[in-house]
C-alpha positions in Angstrom: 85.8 74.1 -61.9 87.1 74.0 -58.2 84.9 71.9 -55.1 83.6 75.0 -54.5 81.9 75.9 -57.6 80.3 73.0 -58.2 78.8 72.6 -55.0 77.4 76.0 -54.8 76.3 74.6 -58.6 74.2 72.1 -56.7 72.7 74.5 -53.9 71.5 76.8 -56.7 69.6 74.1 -58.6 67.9 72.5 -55.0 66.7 76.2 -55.0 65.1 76.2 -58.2 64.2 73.2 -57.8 66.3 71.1 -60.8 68.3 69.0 -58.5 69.4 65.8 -60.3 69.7 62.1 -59.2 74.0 63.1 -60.1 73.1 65.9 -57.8 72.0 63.9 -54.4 74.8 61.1 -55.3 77.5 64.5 -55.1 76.0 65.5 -52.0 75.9 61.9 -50.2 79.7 62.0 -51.1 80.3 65.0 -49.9 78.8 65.2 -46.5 79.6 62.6 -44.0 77.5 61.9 -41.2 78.2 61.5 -37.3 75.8 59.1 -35.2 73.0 60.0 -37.9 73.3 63.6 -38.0 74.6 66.3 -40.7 78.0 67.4 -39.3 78.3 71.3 -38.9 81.3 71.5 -40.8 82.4 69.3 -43.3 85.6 69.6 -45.1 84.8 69.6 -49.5 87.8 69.9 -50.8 89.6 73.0 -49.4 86.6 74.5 -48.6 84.3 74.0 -45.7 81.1 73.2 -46.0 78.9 74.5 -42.9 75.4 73.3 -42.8 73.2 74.3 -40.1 74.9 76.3 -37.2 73.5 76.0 -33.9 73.3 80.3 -34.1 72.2 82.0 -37.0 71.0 79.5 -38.9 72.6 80.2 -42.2 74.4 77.8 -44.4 77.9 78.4 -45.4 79.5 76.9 -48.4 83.4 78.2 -49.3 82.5 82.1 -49.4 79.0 82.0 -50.0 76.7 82.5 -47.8 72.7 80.9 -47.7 70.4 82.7 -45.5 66.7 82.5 -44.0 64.3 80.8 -46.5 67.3 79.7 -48.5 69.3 78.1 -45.8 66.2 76.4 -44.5 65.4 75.2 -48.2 68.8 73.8 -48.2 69.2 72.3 -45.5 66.0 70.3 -45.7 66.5 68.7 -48.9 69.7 67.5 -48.1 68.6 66.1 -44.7 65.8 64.5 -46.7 68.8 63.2 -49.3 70.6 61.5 -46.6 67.8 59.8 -45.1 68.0 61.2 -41.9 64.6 60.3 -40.6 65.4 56.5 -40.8 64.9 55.0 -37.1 66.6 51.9 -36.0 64.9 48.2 -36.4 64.2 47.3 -32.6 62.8 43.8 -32.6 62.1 41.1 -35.4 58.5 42.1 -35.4 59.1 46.4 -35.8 59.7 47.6 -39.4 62.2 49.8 -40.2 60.9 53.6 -40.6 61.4 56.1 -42.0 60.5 59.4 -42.7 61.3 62.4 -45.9 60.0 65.5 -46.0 57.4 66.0 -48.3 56.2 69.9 -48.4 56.0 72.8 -46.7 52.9 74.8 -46.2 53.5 78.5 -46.3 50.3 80.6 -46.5 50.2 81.7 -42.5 51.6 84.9 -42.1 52.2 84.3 -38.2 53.5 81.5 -35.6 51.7 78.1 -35.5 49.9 77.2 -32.5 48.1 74.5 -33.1 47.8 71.2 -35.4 45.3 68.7 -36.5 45.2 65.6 -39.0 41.4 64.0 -39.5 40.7 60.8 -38.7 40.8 59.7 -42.3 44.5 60.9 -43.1 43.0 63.2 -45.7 43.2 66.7 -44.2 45.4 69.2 -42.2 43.9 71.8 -40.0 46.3 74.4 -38.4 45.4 77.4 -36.1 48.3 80.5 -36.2 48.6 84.1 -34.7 47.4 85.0 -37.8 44.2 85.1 -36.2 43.1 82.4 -39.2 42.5 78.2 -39.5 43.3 76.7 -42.6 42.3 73.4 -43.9 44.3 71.5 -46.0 44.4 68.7 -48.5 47.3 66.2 -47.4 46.3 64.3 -50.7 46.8 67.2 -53.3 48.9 69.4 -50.7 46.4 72.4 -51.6 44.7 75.0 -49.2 41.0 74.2 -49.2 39.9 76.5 -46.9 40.9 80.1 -44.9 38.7 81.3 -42.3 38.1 84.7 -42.5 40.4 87.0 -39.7 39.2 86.5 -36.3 39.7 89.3 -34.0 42.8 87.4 -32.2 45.5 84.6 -32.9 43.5 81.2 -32.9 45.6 78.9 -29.9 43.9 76.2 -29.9 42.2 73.5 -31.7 40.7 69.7 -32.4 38.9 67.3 -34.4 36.3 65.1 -33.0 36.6 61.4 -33.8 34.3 61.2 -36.2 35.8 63.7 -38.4 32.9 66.0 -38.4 33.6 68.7 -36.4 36.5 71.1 -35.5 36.6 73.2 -32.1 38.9 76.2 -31.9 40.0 78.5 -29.4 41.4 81.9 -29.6 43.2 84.2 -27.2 40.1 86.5 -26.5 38.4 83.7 -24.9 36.1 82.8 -28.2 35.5 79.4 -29.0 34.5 78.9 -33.2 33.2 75.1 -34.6 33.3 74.3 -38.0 32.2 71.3 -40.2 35.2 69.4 -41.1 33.3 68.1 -44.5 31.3 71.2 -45.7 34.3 73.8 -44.5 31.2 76.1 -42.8 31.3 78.0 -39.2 28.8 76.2 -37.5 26.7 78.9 -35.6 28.4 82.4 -34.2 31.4 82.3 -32.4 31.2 81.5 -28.2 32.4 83.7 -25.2 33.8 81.5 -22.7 36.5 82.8 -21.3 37.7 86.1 -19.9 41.3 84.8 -20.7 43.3 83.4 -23.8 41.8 79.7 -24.9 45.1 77.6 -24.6 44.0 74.3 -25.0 40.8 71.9 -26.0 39.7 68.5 -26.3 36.9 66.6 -27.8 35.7 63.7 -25.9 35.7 60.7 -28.2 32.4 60.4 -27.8 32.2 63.2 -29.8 29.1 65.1 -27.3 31.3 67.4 -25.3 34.5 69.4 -25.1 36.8 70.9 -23.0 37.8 74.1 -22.6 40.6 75.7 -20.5 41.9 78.9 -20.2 44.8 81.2 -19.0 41.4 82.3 -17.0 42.2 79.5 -14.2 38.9 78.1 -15.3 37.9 74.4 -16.9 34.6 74.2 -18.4 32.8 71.4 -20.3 30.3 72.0 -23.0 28.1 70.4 -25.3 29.5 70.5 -28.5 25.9 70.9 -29.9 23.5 72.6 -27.6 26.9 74.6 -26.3 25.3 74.5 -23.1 28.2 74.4 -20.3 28.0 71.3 -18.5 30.9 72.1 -16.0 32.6 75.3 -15.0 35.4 74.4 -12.6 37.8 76.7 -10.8 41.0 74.8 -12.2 44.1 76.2 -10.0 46.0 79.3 -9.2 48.1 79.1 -12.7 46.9 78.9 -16.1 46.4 75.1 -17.6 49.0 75.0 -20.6 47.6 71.6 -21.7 44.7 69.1 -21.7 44.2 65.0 -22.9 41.4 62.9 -22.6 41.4 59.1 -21.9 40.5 56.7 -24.4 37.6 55.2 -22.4 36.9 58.6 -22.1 36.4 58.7 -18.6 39.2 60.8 -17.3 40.2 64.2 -17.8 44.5 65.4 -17.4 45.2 68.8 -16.8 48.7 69.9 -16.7 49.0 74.5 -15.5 52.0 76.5 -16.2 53.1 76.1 -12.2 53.9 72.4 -12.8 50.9 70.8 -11.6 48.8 67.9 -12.9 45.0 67.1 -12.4 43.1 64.7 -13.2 39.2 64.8 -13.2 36.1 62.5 -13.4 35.0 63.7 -16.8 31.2 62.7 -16.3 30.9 64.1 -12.6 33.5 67.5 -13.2 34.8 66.2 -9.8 38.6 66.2 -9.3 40.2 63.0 -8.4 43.9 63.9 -7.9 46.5 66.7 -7.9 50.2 66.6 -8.4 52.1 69.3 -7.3 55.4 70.3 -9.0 55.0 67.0 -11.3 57.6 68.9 -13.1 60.1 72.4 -12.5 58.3 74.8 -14.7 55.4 75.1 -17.1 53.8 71.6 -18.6 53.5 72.7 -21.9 51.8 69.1 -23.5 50.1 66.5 -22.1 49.4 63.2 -24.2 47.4 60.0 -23.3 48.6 57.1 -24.6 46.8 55.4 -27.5 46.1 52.1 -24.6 45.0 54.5 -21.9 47.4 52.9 -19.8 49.7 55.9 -19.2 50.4 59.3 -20.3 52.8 61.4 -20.9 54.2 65.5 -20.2 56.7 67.5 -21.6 57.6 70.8 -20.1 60.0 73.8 -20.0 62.0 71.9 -17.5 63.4 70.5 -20.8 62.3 66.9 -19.6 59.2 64.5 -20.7 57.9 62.4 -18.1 56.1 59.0 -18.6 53.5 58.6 -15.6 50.6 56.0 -14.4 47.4 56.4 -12.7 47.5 53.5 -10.4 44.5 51.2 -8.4 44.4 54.6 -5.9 43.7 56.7 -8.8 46.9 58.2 -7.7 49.3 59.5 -10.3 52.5 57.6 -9.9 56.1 58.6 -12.0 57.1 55.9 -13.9 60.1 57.2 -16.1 62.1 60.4 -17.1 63.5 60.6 -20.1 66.7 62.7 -20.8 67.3 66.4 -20.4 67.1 67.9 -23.3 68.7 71.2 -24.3 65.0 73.5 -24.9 62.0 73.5 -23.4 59.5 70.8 -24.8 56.9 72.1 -26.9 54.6 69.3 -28.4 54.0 65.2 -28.1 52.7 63.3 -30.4 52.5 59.2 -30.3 52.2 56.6 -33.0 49.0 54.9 -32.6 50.5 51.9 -32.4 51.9 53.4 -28.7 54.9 52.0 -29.7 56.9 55.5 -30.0 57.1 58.9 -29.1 57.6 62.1 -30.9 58.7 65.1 -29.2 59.6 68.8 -30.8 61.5 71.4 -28.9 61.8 75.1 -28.6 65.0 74.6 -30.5 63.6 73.1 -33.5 64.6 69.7 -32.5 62.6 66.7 -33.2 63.4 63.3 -31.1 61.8 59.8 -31.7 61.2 58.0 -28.2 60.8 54.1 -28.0 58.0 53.8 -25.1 59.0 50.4 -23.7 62.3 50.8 -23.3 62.4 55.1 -23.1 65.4 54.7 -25.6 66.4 57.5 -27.8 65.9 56.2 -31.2 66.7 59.2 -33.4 67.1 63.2 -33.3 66.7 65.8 -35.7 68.4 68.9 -35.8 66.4 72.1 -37.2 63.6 70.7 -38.7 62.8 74.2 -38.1 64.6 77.4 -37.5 62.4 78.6 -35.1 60.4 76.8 -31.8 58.7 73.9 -33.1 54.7 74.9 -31.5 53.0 71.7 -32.4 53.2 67.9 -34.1 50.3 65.9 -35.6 50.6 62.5 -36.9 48.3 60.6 -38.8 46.2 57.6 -37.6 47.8 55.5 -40.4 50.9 56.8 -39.2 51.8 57.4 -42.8 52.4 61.5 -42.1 53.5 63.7 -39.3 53.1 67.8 -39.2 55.1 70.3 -37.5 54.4 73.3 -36.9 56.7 76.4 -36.0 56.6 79.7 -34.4 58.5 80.8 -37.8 54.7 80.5 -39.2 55.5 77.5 -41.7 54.4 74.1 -41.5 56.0 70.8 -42.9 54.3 67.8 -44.1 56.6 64.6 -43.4 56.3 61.0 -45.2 56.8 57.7 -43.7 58.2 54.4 -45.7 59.9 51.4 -45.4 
């Protein structure tokens, strides 16, 4: 049997499922790695192995040829073989991670939009142009729940703190709450908005939420009389992206022209705008865990660390490198230690915060736009979730 054969030997049992511990041993032999990532092409024998093109997508071994769910089967498993997740020790007193994929959750028949792990680690919830949420069990990997059809895709959603309630917002300006533990709609569904709901955001005092919209408008509501508390005129561009402060004082509103807000969350009153804080849309906005600073990523292909400082002005701090696609998502540790970003390309990049280095990228975890992350508190899992309509479930260890 040539190189060939038995390679492809190997493929087709990952694909069914009956891979081998002799299996992963042939395939850490037979694929080298450059700077910690799967080379395109790799030389097996006379044959060449190609394993993730940067077009297409498929995965090329001697004259076969592994497309679609296949190729993307493939190529996961053997980036979970070689450990690809593994992030370098930086310091005595940081642990080596790393992270293997675990599952992928397939029942959403359209992109991702949205992500959200409860407090307690336990659950998933995901929102998709499917016009559905689902809930599901990170423990047992199972669906638990599957809100009936909405009349649009669902963009938008969050837990509160307390793990007791989910806020979602769809793109026909209709805002739907559930209860996390019993899985039940909590009254009828809201009209807000005249325009798509792209973004909310529980306070963590878990008595009000904000809602933004492609509107132009900002409103804050009681999450249980849903009386609206503020409706503010928010800008001449839609707001892409919201995050609320720890101390829950302070509202950040990034728009599709570039432009970040911030807002006095009791009063409604803005405190400070930012024009062209970046070249294009802001698509994510994320406070870090200490309140200290927060961060952007945007279709400029950059992610910008920023302050607010004594003047309650909103000062730049760092930019981290150009990347190659627009940024899509942010998620941080909860440590604040490090950053997660996921691109339009399907690239996932871990960020150390103190000293912006680069600590590790990953090529098509996805072969379409990654839409959203979500990591635990525990920081024991991370979601992604992509415009393909799947979402993967990954595990940290050390």
């Amino acid at each position: 049997m040539d190189n060939q054969d038995h390679l492809s030997e190997i493929i087709d049992r990952i694909l069914k499922g009956n891979r081998t511990e002799a299996d992963i041993e042939e395939l850490r032999r037979s694929l080298k790695i450059a700077d910690g990532v799967v080379q395109s092409v790799t030389q097996t024998g006379k044959f060449n192995t190609n394993i993730g093109q940067i077009t297409g997508g498929d995965v090329h071994i001697g004259d076969r040829i592994y497309q679609g769910t296949d190729a993307d089967t493939i190529k996961t498993i053997i980036q979970s073989v070689l450990e690809e997740f593994e992030l370098p020790r930086r310091g005595a007193d940081r642990q080596l991670q790393k992270w293997k994929y675990l599952h992928t959750f397939k029942s959403h028949s359209g992109a991702i939009n949205a992500l959200a792990i409860s407090p307690n680690g336990q659950t998933l919830v995901s929102g998709s142009n499917d016009k559905t949420l689902k809930i599901w069990d990170l423990r047992t990997l199972q669906l638990l729940y599957s809100s009936p059809p909405s009349q649009t895709a669902v963009l938008s959603l969050a837990i509160s703190a307390d793990g007791n309630t989910i806020v979602a917002g769809s793109q026909g300006g209709t805002v739907r709450i559930w209860n996390l533990q019993t899985r039940e709609l909590v009254g009828n569904p809201i009209k807000l908005h005249e325009g798509a709901i792209n973004c909310v955001a529980i306070n963590p005092d878990c008595q009000t939420v904000v809602i933004c919209s492609s509107d132009r408008t900002l409103k804050v509501i009681d999450l249980f009389t849903k009386d609206i508390i503020h409706n503010l005129p928010a800008g001449t561009t839609p707001i892409k992206a919201i995050s609320i402060s720890p101390d829950k004082q302070t509202l950040i509103t990034a728009s599709e022209a570039g432009t970040i807000k911030t807002w006095n969350l009791t009063t409604g009153k803005l405190i400070y705008s930012l024009a062209q804080a970046h070249e294009s849309s802001i698509n994510t906005v994320v406070f870090t865990p200490n309140g200290q600073t927060f961060i952007t990523g945007s279709s400029d292909k950059t992610i910008k660390i920023w302050a607010i400082n004594s003047a309650k002005q909103i000062e730049l701090l760092h930019t981290l490198d150009r990347g190659k696609t627009p940024i899509k998502c942010l998620a941080i540790y909860p440590d604040s230690h490090t950053l997660i970003s996921g691109s339009e390309g399907g690239v996932v990049k871990f960020w150390d915060l103190a000293t912006q280095e680069l600590l590790h990228t990953l090529l098509e975890v996805h072969l379409s736009s990654i839409n959203c992350l979500a990591i635990s508190s525990d920081s024991q899992k991370f979601a992604t979730g992509s415009e393909g309509g799947n979402i993967k479930l990954w595990r940290r260890y050390s």
